[in-house]
DRENDREN-835567 format. One record per residue (C-alpha): residue in three letters; x, z, y; residue number from 1. Coordinates in Angstrom, 3 decimals, m for minus. Example, Ala and Ser with C-alpha at 12.3 -4.5 7.8 and 13.67 -1.06 7.14 Angstrom:
<pts>
> ALA/12.300/7.800/m4.500/1
> SER/13.670/7.140/m1.060/2
</pts>
This chain:
<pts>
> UNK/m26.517/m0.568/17.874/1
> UNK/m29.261/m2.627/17.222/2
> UNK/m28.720/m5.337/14.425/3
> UNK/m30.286/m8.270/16.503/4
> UNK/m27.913/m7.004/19.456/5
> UNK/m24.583/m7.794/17.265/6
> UNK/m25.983/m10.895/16.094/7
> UNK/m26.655/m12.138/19.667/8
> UNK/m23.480/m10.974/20.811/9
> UNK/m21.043/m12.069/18.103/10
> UNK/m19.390/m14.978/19.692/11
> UNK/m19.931/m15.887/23.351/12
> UNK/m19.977/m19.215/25.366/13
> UNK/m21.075/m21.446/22.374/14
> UNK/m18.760/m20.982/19.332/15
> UNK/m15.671/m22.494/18.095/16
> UNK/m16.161/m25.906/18.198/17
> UNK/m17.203/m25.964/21.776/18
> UNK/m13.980/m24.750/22.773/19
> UNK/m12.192/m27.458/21.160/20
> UNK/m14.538/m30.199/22.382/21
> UNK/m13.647/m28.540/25.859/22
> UNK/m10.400/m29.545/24.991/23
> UNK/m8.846/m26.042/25.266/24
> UNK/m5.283/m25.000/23.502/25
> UNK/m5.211/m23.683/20.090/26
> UNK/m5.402/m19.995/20.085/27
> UNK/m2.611/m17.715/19.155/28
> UNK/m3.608/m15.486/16.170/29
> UNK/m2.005/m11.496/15.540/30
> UNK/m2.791/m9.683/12.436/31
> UNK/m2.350/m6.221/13.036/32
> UNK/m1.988/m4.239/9.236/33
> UNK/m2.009/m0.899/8.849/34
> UNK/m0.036/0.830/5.823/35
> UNK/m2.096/3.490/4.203/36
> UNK/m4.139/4.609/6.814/37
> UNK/m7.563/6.654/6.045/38
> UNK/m10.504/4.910/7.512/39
> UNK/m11.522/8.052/9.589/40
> UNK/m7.811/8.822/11.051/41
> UNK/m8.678/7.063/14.803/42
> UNK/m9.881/8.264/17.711/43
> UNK/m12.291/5.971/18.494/44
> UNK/m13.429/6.136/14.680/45
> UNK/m13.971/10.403/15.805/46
> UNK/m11.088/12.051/14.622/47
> UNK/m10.862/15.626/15.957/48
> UNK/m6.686/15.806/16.072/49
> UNK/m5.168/12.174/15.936/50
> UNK/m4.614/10.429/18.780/51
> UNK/m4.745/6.745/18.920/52
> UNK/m5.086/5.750/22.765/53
> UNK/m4.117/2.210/22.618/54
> UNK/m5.733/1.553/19.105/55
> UNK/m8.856/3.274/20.862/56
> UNK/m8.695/0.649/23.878/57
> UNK/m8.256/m2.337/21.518/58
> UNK/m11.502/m0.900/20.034/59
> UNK/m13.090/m1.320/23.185/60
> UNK/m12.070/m4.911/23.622/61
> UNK/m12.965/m5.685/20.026/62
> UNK/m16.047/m6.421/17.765/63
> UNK/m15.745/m3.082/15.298/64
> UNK/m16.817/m3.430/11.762/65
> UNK/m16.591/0.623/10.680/66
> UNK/m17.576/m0.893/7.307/67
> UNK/m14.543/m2.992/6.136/68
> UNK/m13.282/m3.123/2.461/69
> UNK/m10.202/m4.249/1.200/70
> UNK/m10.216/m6.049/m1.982/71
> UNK/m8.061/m3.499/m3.230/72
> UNK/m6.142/m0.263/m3.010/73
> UNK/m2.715/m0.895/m3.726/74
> UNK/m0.468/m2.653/m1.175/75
> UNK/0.586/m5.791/m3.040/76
> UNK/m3.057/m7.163/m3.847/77
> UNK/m4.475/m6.038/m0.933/78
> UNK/m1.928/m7.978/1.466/79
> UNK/m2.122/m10.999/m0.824/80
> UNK/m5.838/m10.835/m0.269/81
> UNK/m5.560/m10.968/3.452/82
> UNK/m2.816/m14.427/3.569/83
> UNK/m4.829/m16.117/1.131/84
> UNK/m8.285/m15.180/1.574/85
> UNK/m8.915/m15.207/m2.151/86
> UNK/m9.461/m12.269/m4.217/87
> UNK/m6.491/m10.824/m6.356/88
> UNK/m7.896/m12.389/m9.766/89
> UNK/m8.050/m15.373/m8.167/90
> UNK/m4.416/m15.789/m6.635/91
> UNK/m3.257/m13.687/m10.234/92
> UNK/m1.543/m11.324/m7.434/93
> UNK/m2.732/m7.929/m8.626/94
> UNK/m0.248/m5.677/m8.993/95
> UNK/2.866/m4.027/m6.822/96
> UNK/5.421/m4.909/m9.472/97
> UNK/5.789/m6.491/m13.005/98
> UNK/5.846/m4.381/m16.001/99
> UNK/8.157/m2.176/m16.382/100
> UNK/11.517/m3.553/m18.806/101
> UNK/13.037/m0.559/m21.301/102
> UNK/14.293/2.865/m19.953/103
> UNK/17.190/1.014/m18.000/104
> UNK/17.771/0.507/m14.634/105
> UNK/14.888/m0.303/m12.473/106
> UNK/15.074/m4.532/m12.259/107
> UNK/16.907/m5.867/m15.751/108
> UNK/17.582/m9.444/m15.512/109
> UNK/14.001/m9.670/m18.071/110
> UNK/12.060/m7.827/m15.084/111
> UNK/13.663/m9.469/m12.019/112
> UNK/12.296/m13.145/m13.871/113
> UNK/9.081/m11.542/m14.185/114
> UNK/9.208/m10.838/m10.038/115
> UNK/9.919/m13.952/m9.577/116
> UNK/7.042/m15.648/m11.546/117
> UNK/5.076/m13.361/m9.756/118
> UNK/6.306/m14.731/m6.251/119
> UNK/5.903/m18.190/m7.422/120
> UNK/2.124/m17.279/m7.162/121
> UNK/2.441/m16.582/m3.450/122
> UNK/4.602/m19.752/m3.392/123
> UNK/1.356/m21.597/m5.451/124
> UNK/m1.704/m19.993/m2.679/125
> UNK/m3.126/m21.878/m0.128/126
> UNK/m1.732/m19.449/2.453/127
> UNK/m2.575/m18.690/6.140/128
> UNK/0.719/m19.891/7.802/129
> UNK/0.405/m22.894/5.784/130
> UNK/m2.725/m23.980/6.309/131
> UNK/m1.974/m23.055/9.886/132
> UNK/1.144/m25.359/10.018/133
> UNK/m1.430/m28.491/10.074/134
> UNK/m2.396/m27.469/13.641/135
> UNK/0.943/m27.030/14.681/136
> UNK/1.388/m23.052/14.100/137
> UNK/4.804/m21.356/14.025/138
> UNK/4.782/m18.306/12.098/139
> UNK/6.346/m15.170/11.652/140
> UNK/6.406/m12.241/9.121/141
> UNK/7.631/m8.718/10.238/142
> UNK/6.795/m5.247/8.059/143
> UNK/5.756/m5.419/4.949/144
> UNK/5.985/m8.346/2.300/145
> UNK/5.557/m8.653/m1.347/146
> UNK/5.580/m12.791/m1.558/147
> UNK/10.223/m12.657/m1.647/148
> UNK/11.273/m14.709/0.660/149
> UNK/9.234/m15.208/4.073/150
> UNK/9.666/m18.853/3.548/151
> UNK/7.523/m18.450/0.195/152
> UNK/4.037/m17.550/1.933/153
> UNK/4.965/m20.835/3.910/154
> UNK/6.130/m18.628/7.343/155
> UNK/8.219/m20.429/9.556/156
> UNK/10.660/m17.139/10.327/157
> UNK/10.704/m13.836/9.262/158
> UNK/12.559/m10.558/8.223/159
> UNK/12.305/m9.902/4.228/160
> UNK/14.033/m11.498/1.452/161
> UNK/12.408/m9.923/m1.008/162
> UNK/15.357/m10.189/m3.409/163
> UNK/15.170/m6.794/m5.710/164
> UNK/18.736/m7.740/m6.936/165
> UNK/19.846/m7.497/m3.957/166
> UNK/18.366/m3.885/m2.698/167
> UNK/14.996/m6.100/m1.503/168
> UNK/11.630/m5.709/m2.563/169
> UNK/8.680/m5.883/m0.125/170
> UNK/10.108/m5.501/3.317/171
> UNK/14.069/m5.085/3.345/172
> UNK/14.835/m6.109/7.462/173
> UNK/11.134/m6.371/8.300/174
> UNK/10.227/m2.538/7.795/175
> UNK/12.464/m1.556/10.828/176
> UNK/9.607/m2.565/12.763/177
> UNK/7.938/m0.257/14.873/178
> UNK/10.014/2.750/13.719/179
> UNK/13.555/1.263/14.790/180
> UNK/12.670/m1.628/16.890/181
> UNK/10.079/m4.026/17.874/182
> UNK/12.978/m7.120/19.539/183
> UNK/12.477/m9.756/16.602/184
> UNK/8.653/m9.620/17.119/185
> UNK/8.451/m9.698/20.800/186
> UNK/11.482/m12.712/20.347/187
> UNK/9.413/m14.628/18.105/188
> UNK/6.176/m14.630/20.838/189
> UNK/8.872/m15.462/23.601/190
> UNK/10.346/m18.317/21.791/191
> UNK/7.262/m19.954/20.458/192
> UNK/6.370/m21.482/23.799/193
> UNK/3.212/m23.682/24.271/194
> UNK/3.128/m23.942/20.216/195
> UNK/0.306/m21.974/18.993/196
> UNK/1.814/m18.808/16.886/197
> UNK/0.368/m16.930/13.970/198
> UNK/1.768/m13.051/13.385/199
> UNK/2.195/m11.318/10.505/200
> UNK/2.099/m7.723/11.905/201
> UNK/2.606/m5.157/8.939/202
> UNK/5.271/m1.773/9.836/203
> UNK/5.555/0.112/7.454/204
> UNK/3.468/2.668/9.325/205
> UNK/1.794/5.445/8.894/206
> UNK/2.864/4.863/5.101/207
> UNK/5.266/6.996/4.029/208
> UNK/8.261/8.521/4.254/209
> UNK/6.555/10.521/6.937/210
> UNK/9.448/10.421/9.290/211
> UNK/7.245/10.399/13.161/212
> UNK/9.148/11.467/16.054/213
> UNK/10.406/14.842/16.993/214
> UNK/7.895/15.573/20.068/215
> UNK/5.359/13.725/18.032/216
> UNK/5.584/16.236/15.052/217
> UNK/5.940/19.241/16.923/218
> UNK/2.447/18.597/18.919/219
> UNK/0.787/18.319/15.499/220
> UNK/1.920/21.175/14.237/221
> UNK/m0.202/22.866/16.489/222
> UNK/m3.137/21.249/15.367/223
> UNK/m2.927/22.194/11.203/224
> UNK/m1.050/24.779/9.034/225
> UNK/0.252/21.743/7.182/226
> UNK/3.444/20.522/7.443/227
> UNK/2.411/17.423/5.262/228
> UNK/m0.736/17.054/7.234/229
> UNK/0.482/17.242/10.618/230
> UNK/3.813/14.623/9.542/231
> UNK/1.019/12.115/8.606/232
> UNK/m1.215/12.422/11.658/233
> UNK/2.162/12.274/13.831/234
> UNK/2.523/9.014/12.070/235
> UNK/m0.512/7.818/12.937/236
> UNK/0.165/8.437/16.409/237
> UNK/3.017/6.926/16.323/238
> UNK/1.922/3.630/14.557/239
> UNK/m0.384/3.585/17.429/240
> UNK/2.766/3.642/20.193/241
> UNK/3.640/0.470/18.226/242
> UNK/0.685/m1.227/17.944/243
> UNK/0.288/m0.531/21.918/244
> UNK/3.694/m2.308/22.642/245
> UNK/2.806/m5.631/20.889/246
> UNK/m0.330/m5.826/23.043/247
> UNK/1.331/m5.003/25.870/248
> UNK/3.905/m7.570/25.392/249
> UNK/1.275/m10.299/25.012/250
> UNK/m0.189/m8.781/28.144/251
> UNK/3.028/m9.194/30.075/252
> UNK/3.353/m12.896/28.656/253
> UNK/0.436/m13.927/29.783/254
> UNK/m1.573/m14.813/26.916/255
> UNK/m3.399/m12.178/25.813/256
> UNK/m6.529/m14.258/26.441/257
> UNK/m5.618/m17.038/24.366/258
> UNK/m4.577/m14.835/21.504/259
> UNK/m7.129/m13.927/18.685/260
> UNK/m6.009/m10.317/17.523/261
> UNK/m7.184/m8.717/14.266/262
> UNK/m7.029/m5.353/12.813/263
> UNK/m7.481/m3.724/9.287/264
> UNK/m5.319/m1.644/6.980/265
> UNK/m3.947/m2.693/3.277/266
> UNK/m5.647/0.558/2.052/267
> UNK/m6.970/4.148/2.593/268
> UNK/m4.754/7.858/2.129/269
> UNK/m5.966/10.816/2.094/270
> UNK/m3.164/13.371/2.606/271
> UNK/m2.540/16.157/0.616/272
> UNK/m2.289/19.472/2.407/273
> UNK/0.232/21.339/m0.001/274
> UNK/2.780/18.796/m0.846/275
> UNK/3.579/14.758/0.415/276
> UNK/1.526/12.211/m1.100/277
> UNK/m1.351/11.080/m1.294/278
> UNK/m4.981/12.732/m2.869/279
> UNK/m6.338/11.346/m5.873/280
> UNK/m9.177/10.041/m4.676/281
> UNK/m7.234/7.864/m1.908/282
> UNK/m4.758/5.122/m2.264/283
> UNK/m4.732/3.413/m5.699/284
> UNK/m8.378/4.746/m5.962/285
> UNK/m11.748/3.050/m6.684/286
> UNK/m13.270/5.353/m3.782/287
> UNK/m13.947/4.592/m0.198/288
> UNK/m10.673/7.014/0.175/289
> UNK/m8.576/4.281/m0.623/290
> UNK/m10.946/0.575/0.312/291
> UNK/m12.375/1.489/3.381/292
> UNK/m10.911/0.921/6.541/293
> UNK/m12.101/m0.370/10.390/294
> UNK/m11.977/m4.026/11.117/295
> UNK/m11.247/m5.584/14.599/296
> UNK/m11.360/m8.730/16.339/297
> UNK/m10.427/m9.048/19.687/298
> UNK/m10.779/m12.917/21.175/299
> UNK/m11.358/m12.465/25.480/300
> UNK/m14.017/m14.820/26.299/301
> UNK/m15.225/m15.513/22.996/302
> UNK/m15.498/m12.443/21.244/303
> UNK/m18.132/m9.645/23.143/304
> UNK/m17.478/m5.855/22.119/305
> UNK/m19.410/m4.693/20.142/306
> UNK/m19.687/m1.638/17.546/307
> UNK/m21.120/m2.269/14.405/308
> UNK/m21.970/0.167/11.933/309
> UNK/m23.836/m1.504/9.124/310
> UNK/m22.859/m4.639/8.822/311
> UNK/m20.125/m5.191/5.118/312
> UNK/m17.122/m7.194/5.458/313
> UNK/m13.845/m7.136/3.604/314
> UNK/m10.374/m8.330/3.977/315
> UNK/m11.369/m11.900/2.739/316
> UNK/m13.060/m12.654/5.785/317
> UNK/m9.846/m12.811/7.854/318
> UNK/m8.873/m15.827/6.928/319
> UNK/m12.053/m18.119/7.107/320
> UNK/m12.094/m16.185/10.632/321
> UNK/m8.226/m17.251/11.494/322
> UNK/m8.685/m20.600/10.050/323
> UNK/m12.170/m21.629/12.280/324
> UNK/m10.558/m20.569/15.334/325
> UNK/m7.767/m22.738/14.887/326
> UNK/m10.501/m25.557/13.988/327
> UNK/m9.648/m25.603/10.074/328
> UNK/m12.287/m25.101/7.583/329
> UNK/m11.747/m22.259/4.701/330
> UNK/m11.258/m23.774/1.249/331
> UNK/m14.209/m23.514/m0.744/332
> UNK/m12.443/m21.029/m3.279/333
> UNK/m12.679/m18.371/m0.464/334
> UNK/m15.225/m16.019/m0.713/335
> UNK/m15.171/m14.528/2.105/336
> UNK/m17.254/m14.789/5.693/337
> UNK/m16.017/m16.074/8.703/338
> UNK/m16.199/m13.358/11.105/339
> UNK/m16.843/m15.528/14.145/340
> UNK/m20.197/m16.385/12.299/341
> UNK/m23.292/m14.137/13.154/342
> UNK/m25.467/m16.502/10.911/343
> UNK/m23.304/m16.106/7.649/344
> UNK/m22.574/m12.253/8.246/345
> UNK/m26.420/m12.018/8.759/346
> UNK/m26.922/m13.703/5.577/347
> UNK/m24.225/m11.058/3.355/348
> UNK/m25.952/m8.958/0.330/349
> UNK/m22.424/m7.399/m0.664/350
> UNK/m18.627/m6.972/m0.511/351
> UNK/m17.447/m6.755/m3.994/352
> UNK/m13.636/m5.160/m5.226/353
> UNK/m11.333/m4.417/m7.695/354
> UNK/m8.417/m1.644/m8.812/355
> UNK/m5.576/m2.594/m10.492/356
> UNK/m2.712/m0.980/m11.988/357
> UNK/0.499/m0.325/m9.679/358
> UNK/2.769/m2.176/m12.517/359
> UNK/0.793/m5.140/m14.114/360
> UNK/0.323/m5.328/m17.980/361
> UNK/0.149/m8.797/m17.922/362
> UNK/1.439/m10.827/m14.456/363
> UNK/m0.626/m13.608/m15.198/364
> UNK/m3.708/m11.983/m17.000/365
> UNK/m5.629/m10.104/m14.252/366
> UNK/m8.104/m8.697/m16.564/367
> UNK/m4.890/m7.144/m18.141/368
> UNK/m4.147/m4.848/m15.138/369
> UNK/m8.138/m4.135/m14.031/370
> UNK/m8.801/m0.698/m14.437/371
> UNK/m12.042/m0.569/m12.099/372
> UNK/m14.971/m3.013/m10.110/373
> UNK/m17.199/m2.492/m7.477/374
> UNK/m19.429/m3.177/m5.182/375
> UNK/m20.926/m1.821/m2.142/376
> UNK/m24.859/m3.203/m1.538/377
> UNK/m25.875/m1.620/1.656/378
> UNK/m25.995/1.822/1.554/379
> UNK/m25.428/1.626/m1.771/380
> UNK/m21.619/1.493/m4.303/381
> UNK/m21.594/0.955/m7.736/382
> UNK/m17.808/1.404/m9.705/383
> UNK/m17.630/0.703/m13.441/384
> UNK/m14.603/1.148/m15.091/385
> UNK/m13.145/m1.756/m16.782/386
> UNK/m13.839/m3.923/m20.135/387
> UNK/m17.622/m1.946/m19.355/388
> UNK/m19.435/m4.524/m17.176/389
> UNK/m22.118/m4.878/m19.545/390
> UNK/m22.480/m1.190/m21.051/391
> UNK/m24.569/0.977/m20.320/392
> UNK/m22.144/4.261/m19.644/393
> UNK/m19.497/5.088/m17.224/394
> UNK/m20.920/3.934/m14.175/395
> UNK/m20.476/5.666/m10.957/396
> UNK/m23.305/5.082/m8.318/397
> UNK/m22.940/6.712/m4.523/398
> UNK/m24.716/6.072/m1.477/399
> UNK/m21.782/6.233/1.247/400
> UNK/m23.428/6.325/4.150/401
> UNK/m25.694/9.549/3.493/402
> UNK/m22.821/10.844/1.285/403
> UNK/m19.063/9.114/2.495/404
> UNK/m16.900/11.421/0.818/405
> UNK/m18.915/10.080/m2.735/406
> UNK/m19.350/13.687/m4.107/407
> UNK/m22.785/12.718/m5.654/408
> UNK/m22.771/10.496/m8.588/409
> UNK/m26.539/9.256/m8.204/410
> UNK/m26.384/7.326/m11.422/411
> UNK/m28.528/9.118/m13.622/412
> UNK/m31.064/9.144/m11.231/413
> UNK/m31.350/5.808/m9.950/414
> UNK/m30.833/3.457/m13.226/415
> UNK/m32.657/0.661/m12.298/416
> UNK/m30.238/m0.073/m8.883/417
> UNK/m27.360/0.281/m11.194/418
> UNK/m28.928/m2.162/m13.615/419
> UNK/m29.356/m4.224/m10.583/420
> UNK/m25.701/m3.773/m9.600/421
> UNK/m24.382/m4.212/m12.562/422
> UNK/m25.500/m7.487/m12.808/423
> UNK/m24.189/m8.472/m9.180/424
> UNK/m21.053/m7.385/m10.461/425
> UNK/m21.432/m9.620/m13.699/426
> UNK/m22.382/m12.479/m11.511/427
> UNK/m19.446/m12.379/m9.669/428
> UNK/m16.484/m11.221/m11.833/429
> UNK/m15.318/m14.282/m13.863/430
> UNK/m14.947/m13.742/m17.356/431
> UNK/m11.926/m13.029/m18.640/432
> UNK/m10.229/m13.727/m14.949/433
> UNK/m6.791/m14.936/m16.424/434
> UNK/m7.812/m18.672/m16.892/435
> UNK/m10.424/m19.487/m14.210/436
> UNK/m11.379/m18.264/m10.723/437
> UNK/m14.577/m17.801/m8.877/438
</pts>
């Protein structure tokens, strides 16, 4: 696809403030989040054994980014990327869980006040549902959580409590979506009425335990010698059944034409053939294994299809996206783009990242946790590993779209781009991160 075609094409019949000076209702917003999904494991993104038939026909509707990053590769940071729309240094939400308290049991009284500082920082963001609650949004969280309570992240119903004394942690009610039922979700959309609704969509799924349906698992075990491997791409299928009954429920209601619907997964997985889990270079990594993942946005009317195959976003720019539609303005702490906005995308150098630990050093010292930062320039990534910003060793340089799988560390050979990326990544990465925020 031509470059000028997806600018042209981005946003039909005038942009977003048109429609409200037309004087048409507020549209209903879905975010649909995968749980450790690789980036390649769709059909419409060409994967020879998974099937993903209704995923593939929201493609279709959609504008397709096949160059999304998340902000990072762990659950926790990532999520709290995508309801804030400010990178993890900046909303001090970087890790899964606080550090870990003696050789005891799990959560000590010392660790469970350490969670709960941590959720105060969710409590502290300037999050979607309640910047969405000036327009008149209801809200709703179902799947996965890591703020405690829904009511924290400023929802105005959902299914976690988020209470580890109390057997919670980052879904407890809300992660028998999509494998046990899908009634509280499609009850939510039925009660909300005329009132504009935002969705927290986030199953636990494909994410392990790899659990898919009998007659699921037994057609992908004719398609690898795995066990492991064909539990995960039965998952995959099966995330997709779920994801196909939510759209089919707005369908039946009527307002799947009012309703802006984005896609995008917390972070990548790569399974491992010969035992569960995940391979290193996947989830929790600083490769495109575990930040990549496909971005959609589906809006009828407003949003054309359109496949595009160059153009960098990130997780970021689903809020500022979210937030214009409903004819709000993204705080000017938010880096990201607006994804309704041909002329800013048009204007994007880079999409920059970080890893973090899975249990913080420090809760409230992000530099504490960083173990990696990045940045992807074009064709171009550049990962240094942390406290080395401004050395000269230890960088990693790979050009992802001639080599996607990052098996060729092109730094020696190209020092003056990594000089040059080095100092896009000093540019943006505040100093220290635990006191200030860019």
């Amino acid at each position: 696809m031509k470059r000028r075609e997806f600018l042209a094409g981005c946003l039909a019949g005038g942009g977003v403030a048109s429609l409200f000076a037309q004087g048409r209702r507020l549209p209903n917003a879905v975010l649909i989040i995968s749980d450790d999904q690789g980036w390649g494991d769709y059909g419409f993104m060409g994967h020879p054994a998974i099937r993903t038939p209704r995923l593939d026909r929201l493609a279709g509707q959609s504008m397709v980014f096949t160059r999304a990053y998340s902000t990072a590769p762990l659950c926790s940071p990532s999520l709290a990327s995508m309801i804030t729309g400010l990178h993890p240094h900046q909303n001090k939400l970087t890790c899964n869980d606080p550090p870990k308290v003696g050789d005891g049991p799990a959560w000590p009284p010392e660790r469970l006040a350490l969670r709960r500082q941590v959720v105060d920082y969710f409590e502290k963001s300037p999050t979607l549902p309640r910047l969405l609650s000036q327009r008149g949004y209801v809200s709703f969280q179902s799947g996965k959580w890591w703020g405690g309570n829904y009511s924290r992240g400023g929802f105005t119903a959902g299914m976690t409590h988020g209470d580890p004394a109390r057997g919670g942690r980052h879904g407890d009610d809300g992660l028998k979506i999509g494998r046990q039922t899908m009634q509280p979700v499609f009850d939510f959309v039925d009660k909300a009425g005329t009132k504009p609704f935002f969705l927290w969509f986030a199953p636990m799924m494909p994410h392990a335990p790899h659990t898919p349906p009998e007659r699921l698992l037994k057609y992908y075990q004719t398609k690898t010698d795995s066990i492991h491997v064909a539990r995960y791409w039965a998952m995959c299928e099966w995330w997709d059944e779920a994801c196909g009954q939510l759209l089919d429920h707005l369908d039946a209601k009527g307002i799947a034409d009012n309703t802006l619907v984005l896609y995008t997964t917390d972070n990548g997985w790569i399974q491992q053939p010969n035992a569960p889990g995940f391979a290193p270079r996947s989830k929790q990594s600083r490769y495109d294994g575990g930040l990549r993942t496909p971005l959609m946005v589906r809006w009828p009317g407003k949003v054309k299809p359109l496949r595009d195959e160059k153009t960098l976003v990130s997780n970021l720019d689903l809020a500022p996206a979210i937030l214009r539609a409903a004819g709000l303005e993204a705080s000017k702490e938010m880096q990201g783009c607006n994804l309704l906005d041909a002329a800013v995308l048009k204007q994007r150098e880079a999409v920059f990242g970080a890893v973090y630990t899975h249990d913080a050093v420090d809760i409230h010292q992000p530099v504490e946790n960083l173990r990696y930062l990045w940045v992807v320039e074009g064709e171009w990534k550049l990962i240094l590993p942390a406290k080395q910003a401004d050395e000269k060793v230890g960088a990693e340089l790979y050009n992802v779209v001639r080599d996607p799988h990052e098996k060729n560390n092109l730094a020696g050979k190209h020092p003056e781009r990594v000089a040059l990326m080095r100092k896009r990544i000093a540019n943006w990465w505040p100093e220290g991160a635990g006191s200030e925020s860019r």
